[in-house]
N, C-alpha and C positions, 0 to 999 in steps of 0.2 A: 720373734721371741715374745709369750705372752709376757709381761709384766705382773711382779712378785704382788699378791694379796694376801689379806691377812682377815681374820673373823675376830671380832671383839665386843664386849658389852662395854656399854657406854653412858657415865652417868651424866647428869648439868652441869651445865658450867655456865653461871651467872646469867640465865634466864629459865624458860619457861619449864617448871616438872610436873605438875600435875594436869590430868586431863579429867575430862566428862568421859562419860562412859560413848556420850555420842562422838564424840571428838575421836574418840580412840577407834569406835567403827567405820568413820568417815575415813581417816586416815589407812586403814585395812582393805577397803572397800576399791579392788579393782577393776569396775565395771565402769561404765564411761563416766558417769555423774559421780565415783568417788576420787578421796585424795591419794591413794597409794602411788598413782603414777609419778604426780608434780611430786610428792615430795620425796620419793626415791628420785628424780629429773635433779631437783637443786642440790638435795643431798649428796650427790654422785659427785657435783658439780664442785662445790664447797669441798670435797674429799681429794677434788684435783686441783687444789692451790697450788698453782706455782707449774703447772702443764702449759707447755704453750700450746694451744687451740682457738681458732677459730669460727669451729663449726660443732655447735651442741650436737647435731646429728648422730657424727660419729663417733663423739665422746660416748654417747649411750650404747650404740651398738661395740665400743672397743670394751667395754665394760658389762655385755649381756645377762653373765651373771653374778653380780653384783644384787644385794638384795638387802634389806633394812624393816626390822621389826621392831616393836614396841613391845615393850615387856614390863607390865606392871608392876608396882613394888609397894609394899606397907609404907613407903614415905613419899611414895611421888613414882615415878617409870625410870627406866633405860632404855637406850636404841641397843637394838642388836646387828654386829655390821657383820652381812656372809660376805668372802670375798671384797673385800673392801681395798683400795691402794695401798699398799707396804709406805708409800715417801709421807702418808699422813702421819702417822707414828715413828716415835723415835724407841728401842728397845721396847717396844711393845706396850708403848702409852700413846695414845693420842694427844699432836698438837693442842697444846691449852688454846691460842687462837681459833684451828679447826674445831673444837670441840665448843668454842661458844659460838663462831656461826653457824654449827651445824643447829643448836639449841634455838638459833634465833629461825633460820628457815621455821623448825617447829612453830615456834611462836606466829610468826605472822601469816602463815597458809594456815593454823591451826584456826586462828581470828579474823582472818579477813574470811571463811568459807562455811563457817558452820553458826555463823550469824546471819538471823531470815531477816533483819533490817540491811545488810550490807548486800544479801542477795537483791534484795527492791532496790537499793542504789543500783546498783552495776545496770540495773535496765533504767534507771531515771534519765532527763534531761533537762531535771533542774540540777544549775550550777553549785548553787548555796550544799546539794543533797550530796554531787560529789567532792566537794572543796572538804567537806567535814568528814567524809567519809579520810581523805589524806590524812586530813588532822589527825585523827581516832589512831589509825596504823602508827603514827609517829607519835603518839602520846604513848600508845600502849608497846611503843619499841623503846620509849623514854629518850625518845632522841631531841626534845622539846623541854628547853634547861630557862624556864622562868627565873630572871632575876638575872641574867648574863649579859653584859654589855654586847651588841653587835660585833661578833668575830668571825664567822663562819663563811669562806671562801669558796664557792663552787670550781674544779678545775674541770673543765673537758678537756679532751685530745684523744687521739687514736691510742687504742691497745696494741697496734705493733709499728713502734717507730723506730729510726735508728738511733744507736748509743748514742750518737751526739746527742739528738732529739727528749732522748732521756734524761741524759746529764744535763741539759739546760733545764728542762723541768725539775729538775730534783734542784738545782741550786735557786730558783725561784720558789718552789715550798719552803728552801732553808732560810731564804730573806722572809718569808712570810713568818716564817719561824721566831725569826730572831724579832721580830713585831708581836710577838704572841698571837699569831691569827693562824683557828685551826681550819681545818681542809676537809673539804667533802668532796668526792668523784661517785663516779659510777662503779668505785670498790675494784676493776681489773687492773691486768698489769700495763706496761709505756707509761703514756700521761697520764692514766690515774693512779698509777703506784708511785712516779716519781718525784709530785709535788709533797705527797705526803711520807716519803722519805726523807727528803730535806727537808717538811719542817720537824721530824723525831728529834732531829741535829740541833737546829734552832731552837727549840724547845727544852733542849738538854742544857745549851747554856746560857739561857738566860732562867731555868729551873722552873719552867711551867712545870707544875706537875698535872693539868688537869686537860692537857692538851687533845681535843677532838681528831680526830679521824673515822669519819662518818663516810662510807658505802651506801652507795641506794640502788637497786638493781630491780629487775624483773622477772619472771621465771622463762620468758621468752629467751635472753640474753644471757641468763646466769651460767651457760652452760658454755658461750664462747668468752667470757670473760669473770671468769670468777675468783671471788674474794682474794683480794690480795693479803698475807697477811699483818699488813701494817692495819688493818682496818680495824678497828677496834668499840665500832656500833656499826651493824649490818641490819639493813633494813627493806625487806624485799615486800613492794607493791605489785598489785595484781597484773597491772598491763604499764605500755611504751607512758599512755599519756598521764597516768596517776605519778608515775615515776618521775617524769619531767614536771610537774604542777612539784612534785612534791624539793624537787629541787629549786626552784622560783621561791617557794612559800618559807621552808625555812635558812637558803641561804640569801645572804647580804650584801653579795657581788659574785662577778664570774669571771674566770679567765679562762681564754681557750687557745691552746697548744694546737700544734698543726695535726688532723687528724683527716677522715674519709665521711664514707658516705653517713656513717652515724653520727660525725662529730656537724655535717651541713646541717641534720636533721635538728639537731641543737640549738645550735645558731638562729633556723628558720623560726622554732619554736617560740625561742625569747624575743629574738624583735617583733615578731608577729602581735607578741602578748604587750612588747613595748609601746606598740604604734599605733595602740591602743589608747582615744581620745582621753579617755576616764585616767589613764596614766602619763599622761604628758608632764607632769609637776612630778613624780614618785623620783625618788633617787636610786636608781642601780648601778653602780660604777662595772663596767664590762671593758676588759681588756683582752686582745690577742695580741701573740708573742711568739716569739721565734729565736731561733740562731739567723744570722745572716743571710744562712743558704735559703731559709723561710722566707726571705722578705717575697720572693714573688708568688709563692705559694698564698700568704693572705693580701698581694697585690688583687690576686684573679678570685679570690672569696671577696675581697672587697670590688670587685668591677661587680662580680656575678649580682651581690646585696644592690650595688645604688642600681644596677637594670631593672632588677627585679622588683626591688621596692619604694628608687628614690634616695636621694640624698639624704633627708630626714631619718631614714633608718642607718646609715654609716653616722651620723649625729650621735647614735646610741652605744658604738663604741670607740675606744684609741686603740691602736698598733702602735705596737712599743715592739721596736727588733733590739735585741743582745743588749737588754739592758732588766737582769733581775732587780738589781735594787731599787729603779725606778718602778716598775711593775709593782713592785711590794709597798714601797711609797705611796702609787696611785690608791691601794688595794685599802693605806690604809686611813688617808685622806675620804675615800666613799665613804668607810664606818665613821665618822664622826658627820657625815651627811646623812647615812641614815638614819643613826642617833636622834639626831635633832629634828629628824621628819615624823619619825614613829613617834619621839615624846611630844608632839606638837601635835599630829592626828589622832594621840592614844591609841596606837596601835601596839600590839605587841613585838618586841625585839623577837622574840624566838618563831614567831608565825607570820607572816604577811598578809593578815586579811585585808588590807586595804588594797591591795592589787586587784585589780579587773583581770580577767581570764573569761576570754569568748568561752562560750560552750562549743564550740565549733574546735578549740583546742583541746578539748577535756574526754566528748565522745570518744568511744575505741573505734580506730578505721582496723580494720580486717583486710591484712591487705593480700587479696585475689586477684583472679584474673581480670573478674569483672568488674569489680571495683576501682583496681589501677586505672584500665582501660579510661572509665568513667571521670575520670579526676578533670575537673574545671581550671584545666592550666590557659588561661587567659587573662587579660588587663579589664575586662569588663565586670570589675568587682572592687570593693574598696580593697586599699592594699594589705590589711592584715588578714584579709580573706586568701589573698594570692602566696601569703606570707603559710598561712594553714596548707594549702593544697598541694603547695611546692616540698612542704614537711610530709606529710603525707607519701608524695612519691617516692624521696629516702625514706621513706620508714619502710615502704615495700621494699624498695632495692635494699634493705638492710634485712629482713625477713628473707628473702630468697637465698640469700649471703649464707645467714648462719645461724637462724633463729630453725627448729627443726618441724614445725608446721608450716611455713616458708619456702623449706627446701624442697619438702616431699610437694611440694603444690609447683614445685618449679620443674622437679623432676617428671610428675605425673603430666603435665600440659604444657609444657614450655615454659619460654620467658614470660613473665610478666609485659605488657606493651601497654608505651605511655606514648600520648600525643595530646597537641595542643597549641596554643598561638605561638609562631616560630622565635618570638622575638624572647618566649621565654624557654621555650625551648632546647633553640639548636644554643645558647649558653647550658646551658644544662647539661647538653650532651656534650659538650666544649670540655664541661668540670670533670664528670665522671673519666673523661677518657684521661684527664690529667692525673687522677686520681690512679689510674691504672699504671700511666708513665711513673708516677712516685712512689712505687708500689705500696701504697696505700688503699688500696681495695687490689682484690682479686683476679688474675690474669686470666679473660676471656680465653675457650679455647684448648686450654690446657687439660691434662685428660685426668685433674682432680677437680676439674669448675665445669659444670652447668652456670653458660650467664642468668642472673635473674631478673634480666631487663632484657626491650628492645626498643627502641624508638622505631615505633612505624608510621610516620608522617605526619605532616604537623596543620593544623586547621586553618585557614584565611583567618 
């Protein structure tokens, strides 16, 4: 049975209305080097709030035609939506939420793509060139609140957990709540919807009115896990790693829920960036958390990290099981550490440029056949090298997943194959398959999954 669409014109909604004339042909322009695809891709994407999906792929093709124009206006434009999802609208208006993320996808594929100095970043490999380039996108999303005392909570966790898994997240957003400290995810639904549903609650009675909830996404991703509608600043980076920098730089702590191959990809990211000499003194408070049935879930993430990287990296966070108030407590004992460190290095609250970030964290891995293949998974490198290449292979295994340039590369040539020193390895393959037992990644096999991995042998 196709599902009921609707065609609407569509004005702003608390961002971007006016365009350049080039802006508006970039955006028209469906030839490979223009914008009509991506942002009919996120726009689709954002129109299916609240769909459960995992795989951008066939979100696009369940929605073929689906179709989105621009239409100029004596005060500024409208989107034109052909066929567009019935469940975004209520009586024939469009959600007020859908209609400002739709407005913001606008805004930042408008700005990160039609700027010839952000095209020279995206090929640069100076750090400073891309760190500022994050900046700029969060300045001009205004997601960068000068003069805010340290409050902003990063949460990871998996987008499909179970209700327990959920309702423990939502009751640790609402202690975070009741603390005043607002929440930023990666804008999907599970763990990123549920921390920042508890704190709307916590925030309701103790009358924050100015309560964040900040989304950061990608246009890879947006399409298996899009904007949840609690999010209320959606802010979409060009790729994985500007997304992740951009989550480090303006949040002030992190906690992570029990999730899969994206939520490892996370993890490797920030301690990678933590074990990082230049940052040994910085304050990040990272917590992971659970219900009870989690405790061996982050027993075997925390075996997998001290293998991988040593002791000194489980140093950089606490596991805290069935306990939200203590969580919210740790969350907000960190902000008064960071406090004291940024007014002491003159750093900014709302930006972390005093963080080191390798460039080796920040380049785009492209993750292929040949390039997985290629990955330096071995102990013969300093460890926040092994910390980078081990992120790197989730990120492929998460591209093959549900990222839809990913899929069709897994579709067209197989799995992706990773090898490499066994001791990092067959742990590796140990997780993923755990990941499968908890159905937290995707069941090999099954005649809706192409794997997008394979471990084919591992190097002396």
């Amino acid at each position: 049975m196709t599902a009921p669409t609707i065609n609407a014109l569509v004005s702003p909604e608390g961002s971007l209305e006016i365009l350049s004339n080039h802006e508006v042909n970039l955006l028209k322009d469906r030839s490979e080097g223009g914008l009509y695809r991506l942002f009919r891709q996120c726009a689709l994407a954002v129109l299916n709030t609240g769909v459960v999906t995992d795989d951008c792929q066939s979100l696009m093709e369940a929605h073929g035609d689906f179709d989105i124009r621009l239409i100029p206006q004596p005060r500024g434009l409208k989107l034109e939506l052909i066929n567009a999802p019935a469940h975004a609208f209520v009586d024939d208006e469009m959600l007020r939420a859908i209609r400002e993320h739709l407005f913001s996808v606008l805004r930042d594929i408008v700005y990160t793509h039609s700027s010839p100095q952000f095209a020279r970043i995206m090929k640069s490999n100076e750090p400073d060139d891309l760190t500022n380039m994050v900046f700029h996108i969060l300045r001009n999303a205004r997601a960068l609140q000068p003069g805010r005392q340290p409050d902003l909570i990063v949460c990871w966790g998996g987008h499909s957990i179970s209700d327990k898994e959920y309702q423990y997240s939502k009751e640790v957003g609402h202690q975070l709540g009741l603390r005043e400290l607002s929440i930023c995810t990666g804008c999907g639904p599970g763990a990123m919807k549920g921390p920042m549903k508890g704190a709307t609650i916590g925030h309701a009675k103790q009358r924050v009115k100015n309560g964040r909830y900040i989304g950061i996404t990608e246009p890879g991703i947006i399409g298996a896990e899009a904007p949840n509608p609690i999010v209320n600043e959606l802010v979409i980076l060009p790729d994985i790693e500007k997304r992740l920098e951009a989550f480090v730089r303006c949040g002030h702590g992190v906690i992570v829920f029990p999730g899969g191959v994206g939520t490892a990809e996370e993890i490797l990211y920030l301690l990678g960036i933590l074990l990082h000499p230049d940052n040994a003194d910085l304050p990040f408070p990272v917590v992971f958390t659970g219900r009870p049935e989690n405790a061996e879930y982050f027993e075997m993430i925390d075996q997998f990290i001290r293998n991988a990287l040593g002791d000194e990296a489980a140093s950089k966070y606490e596991i805290i099981i069935d306990d939200p108030v203590r969580v919210a407590q740790a969350m907000k004992r960190g902000m008064k550490e960071v406090e004291t460190f940024r007014r002491a290095m003159q750093d900014a609250y709302y930006f972390n440029w005093v963080l080191k970030i390798d460039p080796v964290f920040q380049q785009p891995f492209e993750p292929d056949h040949e390039n997985m293949l290629a990955l330096e998974l071995h102990r013969d490198q300093p460890v926040h090298l092994i910390a980078a290449n081990l992120r790197k292979a989730f990120s492929g295994i998460v591209a093959g997943n549900v990222k839809e340039g990913g899929i069709r590369k897994v579709q067209e040539k197989g799995p992706f194959e990773i090898s490499g020193d066994p001791t990092l390895i067959k742990p590796l393959e140990a997780m993923l398959e755990q990941f499968v037992i908890q159905n937290r990644m995707k069941l090999p096999g099954t005649s809706a999954y192409s794997p997008s991995y394979r471990i084919v042998g591992t190097a002396a």
